[in-house]
C-alpha positions in Angstrom: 1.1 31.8 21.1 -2.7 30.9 20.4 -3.6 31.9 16.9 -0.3 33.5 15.9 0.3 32.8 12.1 3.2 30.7 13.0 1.7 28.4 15.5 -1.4 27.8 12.8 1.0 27.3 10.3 2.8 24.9 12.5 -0.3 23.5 13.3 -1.5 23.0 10.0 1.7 21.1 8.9 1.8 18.9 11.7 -1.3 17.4 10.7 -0.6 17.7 6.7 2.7 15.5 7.7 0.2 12.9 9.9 -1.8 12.0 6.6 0.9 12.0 4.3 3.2 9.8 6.7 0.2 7.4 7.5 -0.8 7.0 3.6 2.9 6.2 2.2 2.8 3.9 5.6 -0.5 2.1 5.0 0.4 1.6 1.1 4.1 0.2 1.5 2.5 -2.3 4.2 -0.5 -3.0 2.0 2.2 -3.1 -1.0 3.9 -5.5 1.3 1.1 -7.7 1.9 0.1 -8.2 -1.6 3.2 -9.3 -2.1 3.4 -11.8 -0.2 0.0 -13.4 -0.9 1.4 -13.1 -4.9 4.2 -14.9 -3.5 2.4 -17.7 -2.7 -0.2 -18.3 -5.1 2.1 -20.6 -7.1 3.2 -22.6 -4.0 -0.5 -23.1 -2.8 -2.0 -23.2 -6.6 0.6 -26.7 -6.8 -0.9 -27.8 -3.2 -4.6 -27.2 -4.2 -4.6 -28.7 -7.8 -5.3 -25.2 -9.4 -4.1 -25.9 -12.8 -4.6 -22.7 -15.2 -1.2 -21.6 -15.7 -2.3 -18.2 -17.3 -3.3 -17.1 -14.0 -0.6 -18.6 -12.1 2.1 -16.4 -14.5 0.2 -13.6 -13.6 -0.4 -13.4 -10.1 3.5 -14.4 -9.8 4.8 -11.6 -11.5 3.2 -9.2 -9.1 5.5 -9.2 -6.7 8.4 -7.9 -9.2 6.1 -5.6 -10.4 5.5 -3.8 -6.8 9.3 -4.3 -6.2 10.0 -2.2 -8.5 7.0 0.5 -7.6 8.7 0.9 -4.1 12.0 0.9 -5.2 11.0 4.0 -7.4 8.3 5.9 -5.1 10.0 4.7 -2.1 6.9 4.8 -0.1 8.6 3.4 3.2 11.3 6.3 2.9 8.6 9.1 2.6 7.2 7.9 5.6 9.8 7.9 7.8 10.7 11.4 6.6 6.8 12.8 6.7 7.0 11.5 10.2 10.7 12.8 11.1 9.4 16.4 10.2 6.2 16.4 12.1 8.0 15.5 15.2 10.0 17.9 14.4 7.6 20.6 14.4 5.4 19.1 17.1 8.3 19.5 19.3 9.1 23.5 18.2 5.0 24.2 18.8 5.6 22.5 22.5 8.3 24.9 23.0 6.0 27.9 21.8 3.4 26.7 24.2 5.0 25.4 27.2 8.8 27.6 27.3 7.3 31.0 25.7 9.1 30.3 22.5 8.4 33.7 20.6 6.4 33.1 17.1 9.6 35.0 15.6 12.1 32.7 17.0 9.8 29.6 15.8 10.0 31.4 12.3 13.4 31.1 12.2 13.1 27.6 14.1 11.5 26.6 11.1 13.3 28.2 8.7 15.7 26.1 9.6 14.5 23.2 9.9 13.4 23.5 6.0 17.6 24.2 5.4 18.1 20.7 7.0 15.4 19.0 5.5 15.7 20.4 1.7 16.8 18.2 -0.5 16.7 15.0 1.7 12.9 14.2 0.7 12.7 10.8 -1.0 12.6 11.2 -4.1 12.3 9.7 -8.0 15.3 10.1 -9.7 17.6 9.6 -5.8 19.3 6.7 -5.4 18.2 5.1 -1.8 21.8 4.6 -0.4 21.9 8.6 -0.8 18.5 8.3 1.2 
C-alpha cells in the first residue's frame, strides 16, 4: 500500500479536504461573530451615549450584508461537505492499510465515491433546501 499512486493520491486529498473544511469553518464562525458584535453596536452605542449616527447605520447594516455572503457562498455547507469527503477517504485509506484493500479496488472505491458526491458540492447558483 505504501507509496502506491492511489494511497498518495488519497493521502493528498485527505489533507487538501482538512484545509479547505477548516477555512470555510473558521470564516462562517468568524462571519458569525462579526455579526453578532454588528448586532449590537446600536444597542450598546444607546447604553454608552455614542451619538454619531453615520457610524451607527453602518456598523448595523453589516449583519445583512454577511447574511447575504453566507446565504450565497454557503461557507457552513462547504464545510460539512469538505469534511464528509475526507472521512470518507480516510476511512477507504484505513481499509488499504489495515484490511489489504488492493490500490485497484480503492480506485474504483473512489471512483465512486466521486459518482456520489458529484454534483452535491455547495454551490452558487443551488438553492440550500436542494443542499
Amino acid at each position: 500500500m505504501e507509496g502506491s499512486d492511489i494511497s498518495v493520491e488519497i493521502e493528498s486529498e485527505i489533507k487538501r479536504r482538512k484545509v479547505y473544511s477548516r477555512f470555510d469553518y473558521i470564516l462562517n464562525n468568524i462571519l458569525v461573530f462579526i455579526t453578532v458584535i454588528a448586532s449590537s453596536f446600536a444597542g450598546f452605542s444607546q447604553v454608552f451615549e455614542y451619538k454619531n449616527s453615520a457610524v451607527i447605520a453602518a456598523i448595523a447594516s453589516i449583519p445583512a450584508f454577511i447574511l447575504l455572503l453566507q446565504k450565497t457562498f454557503k461557507w457552513e455547507q462547504r464545510s460539512e461537505w469538505h469534511w464528509d469527503y475526507r472521512r470518507r477517504l480516510i476511512s477507504i485509506h484505513r481499509e488499504m492499510r489495515d484490511q489489504g484493500l488492493s490500490p485497484s479496488d480503492a480506485s474504483k472505491k473512489i471512483n465512486k465515491l466521486e459518482e456520489q458526491l458529484a454534483g452535491s458540492f455547495p454551490s452558487l447558483n443551488r438553492p440550500a433546501s436542494k443542499e
